[in-house]
N, C-alpha and C positions, 0 to 999 in steps of 0.2 A: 863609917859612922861608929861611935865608940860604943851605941848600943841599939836595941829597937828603938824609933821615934812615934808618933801617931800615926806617921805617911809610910813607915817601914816595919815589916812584921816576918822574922823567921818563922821556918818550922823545916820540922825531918821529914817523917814517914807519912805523920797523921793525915789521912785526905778524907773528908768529909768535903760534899758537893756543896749540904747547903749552909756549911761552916763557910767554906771558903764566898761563898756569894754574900756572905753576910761581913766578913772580910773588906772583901771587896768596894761594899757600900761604905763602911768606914773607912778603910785609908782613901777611898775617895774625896769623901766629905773633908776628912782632915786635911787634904794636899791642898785643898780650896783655902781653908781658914790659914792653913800655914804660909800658904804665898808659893808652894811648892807645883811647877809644871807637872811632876808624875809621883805617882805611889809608887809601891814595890811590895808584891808576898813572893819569899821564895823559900823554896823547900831543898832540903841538904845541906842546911847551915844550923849549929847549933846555936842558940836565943844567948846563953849566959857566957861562954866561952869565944863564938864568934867561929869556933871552929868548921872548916866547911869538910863534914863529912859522907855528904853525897845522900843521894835518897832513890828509894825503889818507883817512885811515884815517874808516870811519863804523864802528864799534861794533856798531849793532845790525842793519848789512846785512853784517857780515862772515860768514859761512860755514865750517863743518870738515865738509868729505864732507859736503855737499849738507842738514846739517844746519843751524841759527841757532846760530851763534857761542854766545851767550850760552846756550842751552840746554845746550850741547853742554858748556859750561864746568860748569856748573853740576852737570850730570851725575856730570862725575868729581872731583868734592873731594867727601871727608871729611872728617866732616860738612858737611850742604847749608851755605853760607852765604846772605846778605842779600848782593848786590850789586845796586848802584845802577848803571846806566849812563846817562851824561848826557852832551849835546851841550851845547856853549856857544859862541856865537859872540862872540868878543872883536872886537870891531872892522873887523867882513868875517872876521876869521881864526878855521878851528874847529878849538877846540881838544875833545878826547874823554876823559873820565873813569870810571874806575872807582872807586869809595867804595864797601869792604869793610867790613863787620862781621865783627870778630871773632868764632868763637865759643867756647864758654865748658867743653863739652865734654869736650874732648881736642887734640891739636896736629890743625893742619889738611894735609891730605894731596893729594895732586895725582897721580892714576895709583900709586897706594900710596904716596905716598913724600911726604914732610914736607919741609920748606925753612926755612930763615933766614936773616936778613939779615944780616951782619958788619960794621959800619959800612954802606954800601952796596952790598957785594957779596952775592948770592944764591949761599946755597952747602947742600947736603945738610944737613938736621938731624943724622943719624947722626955725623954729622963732628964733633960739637958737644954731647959728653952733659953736658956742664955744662949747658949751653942747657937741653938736650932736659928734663934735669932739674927744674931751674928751670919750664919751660915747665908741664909737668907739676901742678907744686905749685901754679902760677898758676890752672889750670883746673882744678883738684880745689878750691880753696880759695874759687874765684868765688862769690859768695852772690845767688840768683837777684834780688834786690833794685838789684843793678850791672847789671842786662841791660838796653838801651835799648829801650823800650817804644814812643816816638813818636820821630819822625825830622824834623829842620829846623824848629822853631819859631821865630819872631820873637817880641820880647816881648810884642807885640800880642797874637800868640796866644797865649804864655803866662800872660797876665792875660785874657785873653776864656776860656779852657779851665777855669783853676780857681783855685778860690778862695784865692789867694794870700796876701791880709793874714789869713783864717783861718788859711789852714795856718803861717803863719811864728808865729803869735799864739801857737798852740799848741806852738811847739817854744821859745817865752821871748822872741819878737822882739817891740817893739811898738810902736816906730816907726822908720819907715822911708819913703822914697820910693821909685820904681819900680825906679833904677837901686841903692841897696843892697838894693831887697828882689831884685833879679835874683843880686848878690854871694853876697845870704847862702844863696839856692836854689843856687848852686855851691857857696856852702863845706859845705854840708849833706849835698851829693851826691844831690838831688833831679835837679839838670838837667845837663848837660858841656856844656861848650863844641863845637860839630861842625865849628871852622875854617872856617866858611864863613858865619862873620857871623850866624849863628843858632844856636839850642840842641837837644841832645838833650834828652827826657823820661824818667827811668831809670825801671822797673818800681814801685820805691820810691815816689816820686811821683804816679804814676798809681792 
C-alpha cells in the first residue's frame, strides 16, 4: 500500500493496550465500509517512509494487569472478533501484526464505545452518524455467505481442498487454467484476496 488506509495502520515501538483496542474497533469498523475482508495494525514499520525497522514490542508476551495481552483484548470488544497475532522476522528485524476480522454483527466497540478511521485518524464513531449509519446498513445487510470460512490458502491449497474445475463447470466455466480458474473464484466471490499473497475461503464456497 503506498500508505496508511482506514483498514491499515503502522506503528514502531508505542504500545499502549487500550490505544491499541481502540485501534482495533476502528480499522474494524472501517474494513466493513471499505468492502475490505481484514484490517491490519502492525508494529516495526515506519507510517511516513514505509520503512520496516523492526520493534521491541512481542504481542503475545505483552501483559494488561497481570493478564495476556491478547485475552485481555479480546475480552473487551463487541462483539468477540478473530484476531490473528503474528510475528515475522524480516531480515533479523521483528516486525508484530495484528489481522482483524471484521464482524458482520453490528459496529465493533472497545470499552462500550465504537471507533473509525477518517482517512487515517481514529476518531469516536459517535462523531460520525453518517459513518455510524452507513456502518450500520453495512452489517445488517451482510449475507452470512460473505463471512470467511477458511483463512490464508495458497492456490495449492485451494485446488488440493476442493474441487474447483467442478465447482467453476457448474457456475458455466469450462475452460480454464489454474491461474483464470483462481480469477474467476474471485470474480464469483468464492475466495478474496487476504494481502498477504494467499486467499480467504468465504462461507459461500465452502
Amino acid at each position: 500500500m503506498p500508505r496508511e488506509t482506514e483498514w491499515l495502520e503502522f506503528k514502531v515501538d508505542h504500545f499502549d493496550p487500550e490505544e491499541v483496542g481502540r485501534y482495533v474497533s476502528g480499522l474494524a469498523n472501517s474494513a466493513i465500509l471499505q468492502g475490505e475482508p481484514r484490517a491490519y495494525l502492525i508494529f516495526g514499520v515506519e507510517n511516513k517512509t514505509h520503512k520496516i525497522v523492526g520493534t521491541k514490542i512481542k504481542l503475545k508476551a505483552e501483559k494488561k494487569g497481570g493478564e495476556p495481552f491478547e485475552n485481555w483484548l479480546t475480552r473487551w470488544l463487541d462483539p468477540r472478533l478473530n484476531l490473528e497475532f503474528v510475528s515475522i522476522d524480516c531480515e533479523g528485524l521483528n516486525v508484530e501484526m495484528i489481522a482483524i476480522d471484521p464482524t458482520y454483527h453490528r459496529p465493533v466497540r472497545f470499552m462500550k464505545e465504537a471507533f473509525i478511521r477518517i482517512d487515517s485518524v481514529l476518531k469516536p464513531l459517535g462523531e460520525y452518524p453518517e459513518r455510524e449509519r452507513s456502518l450500520w446498513l453495512a452489517t445488517s445487510s451482510f449475507a452470512f455467505e460473505q463471512g470467511i470460512a477458511l483463512h490464508h490458502l495458497s492456490e495449492a491449497d485451494i485446488f488440493e481442498k476442493f474441487a474447483v474445475e467442478d465447482f467453476l463447470a457448474m457456475h458455466g466455466y469450462q475452460k480454464f487454467n489454474k491461474r483464470t480458474a483462481i480469477d474467476n473464484l474471485l470474480k464469483l466471490g468464492f475466495i478474496v484476496d487476504d494481502k498477504q499473497r494467499c486467499y480467504d475461503a468465504t462461507n459461500m464456497f465452502v
